[in-house]
N, C-alpha and C positions, 0 to 999 in steps of 0.2 A: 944493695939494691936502691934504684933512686926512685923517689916516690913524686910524680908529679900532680902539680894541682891541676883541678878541674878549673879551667874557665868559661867564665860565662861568653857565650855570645854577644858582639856591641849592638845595641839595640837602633834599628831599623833607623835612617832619619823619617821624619813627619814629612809628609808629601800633599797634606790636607788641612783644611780648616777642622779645629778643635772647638768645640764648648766646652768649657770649666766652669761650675757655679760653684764660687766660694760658698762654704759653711763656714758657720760662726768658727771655725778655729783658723780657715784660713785667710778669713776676715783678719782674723787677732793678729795673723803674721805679718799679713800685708799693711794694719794698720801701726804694729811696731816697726815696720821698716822704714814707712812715712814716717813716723816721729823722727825716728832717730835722723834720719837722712835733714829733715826739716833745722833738727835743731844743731846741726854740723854744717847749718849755711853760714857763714859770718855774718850776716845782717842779723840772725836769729839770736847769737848768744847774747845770755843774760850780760850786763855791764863790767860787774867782776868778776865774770870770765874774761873777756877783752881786756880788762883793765889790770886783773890781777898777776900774782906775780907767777901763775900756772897754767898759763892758757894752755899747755900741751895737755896737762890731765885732763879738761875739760871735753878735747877734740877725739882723747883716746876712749876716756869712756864713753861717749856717743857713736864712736867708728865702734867699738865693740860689739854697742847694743844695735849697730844697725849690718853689721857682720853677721850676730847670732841669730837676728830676723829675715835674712836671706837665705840663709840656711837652710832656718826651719821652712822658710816658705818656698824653696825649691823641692826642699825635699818632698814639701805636701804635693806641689804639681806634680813631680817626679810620677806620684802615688798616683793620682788624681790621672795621669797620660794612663797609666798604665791597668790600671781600672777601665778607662774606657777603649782599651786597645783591647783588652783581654777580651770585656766583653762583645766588641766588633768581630774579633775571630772567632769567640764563639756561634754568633749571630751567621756569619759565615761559612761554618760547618754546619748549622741547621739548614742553612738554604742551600748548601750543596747533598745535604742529606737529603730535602724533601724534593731534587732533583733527578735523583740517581731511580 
C-alpha cells in the first residue's frame, strides 16, 4: 500500500497592504542582516582583510552571517503574515456571524 503525504495548500498571494511592527527580536534580525550586508561592502572591510592573504574567508564569514539573518528574518515575517492573516479571517467570520 502506498502511503501519501498530506500537503499543504500554497498560501494565498498578498493582494493588500500589510503592517508589521517589528519587536525587539525582529529588530535583532533585521539589524544582523544590516550588519552583516554592511560589512560585505568592499569599502567596508577592515584593511587585512583587503590586504591579507584570505580575503575569501573574510567575505564567507559575513555572506554567512547575513544568509543566517535572512532567514531567521523571513521566517519571523513568514510568522508575523500569518498571525495577521489568521487573525483577519477570524475577524471575518465574526462579521459574517454577526450578519447572518
Amino acid at each position: 500500500m502506498r502511503s501519501e503525504s498530506k500537503r499543504q495548500a500554497t498560501p494565498p498571494s498578498l493582494t493588500t497592504t500589510l503592517h508589521i511592527q517589528l519587536s525587539s527580536r525582529g529588530l535583532e534580525y533585521l539589524n544582523a542582516y544590516r550588519m552583516a550586508a554592511h560589512a560585505l561592502e568592499v569599502g567596508n572591510w577592515p584593511d587585512k582583510a583587503k590586504m591579507g592573504s584570505n580575503p575569501g574567508a573574510y567575505c564567507e564569514y559575513h555572506q554567512a552571517r547575513r544568509d543566517a539573518a535572512a532567514q531567521s528574518l523571513a521566517q519571523f515575517l513568514s510568522e508575523q503574515v500569518d498571525v495577521l492573516l489568521d487573525g483577519a479571517e477570524e475577524n471575518q467570520h465574526q462579521v459574517s456571524g454577526a450578519a447572518d
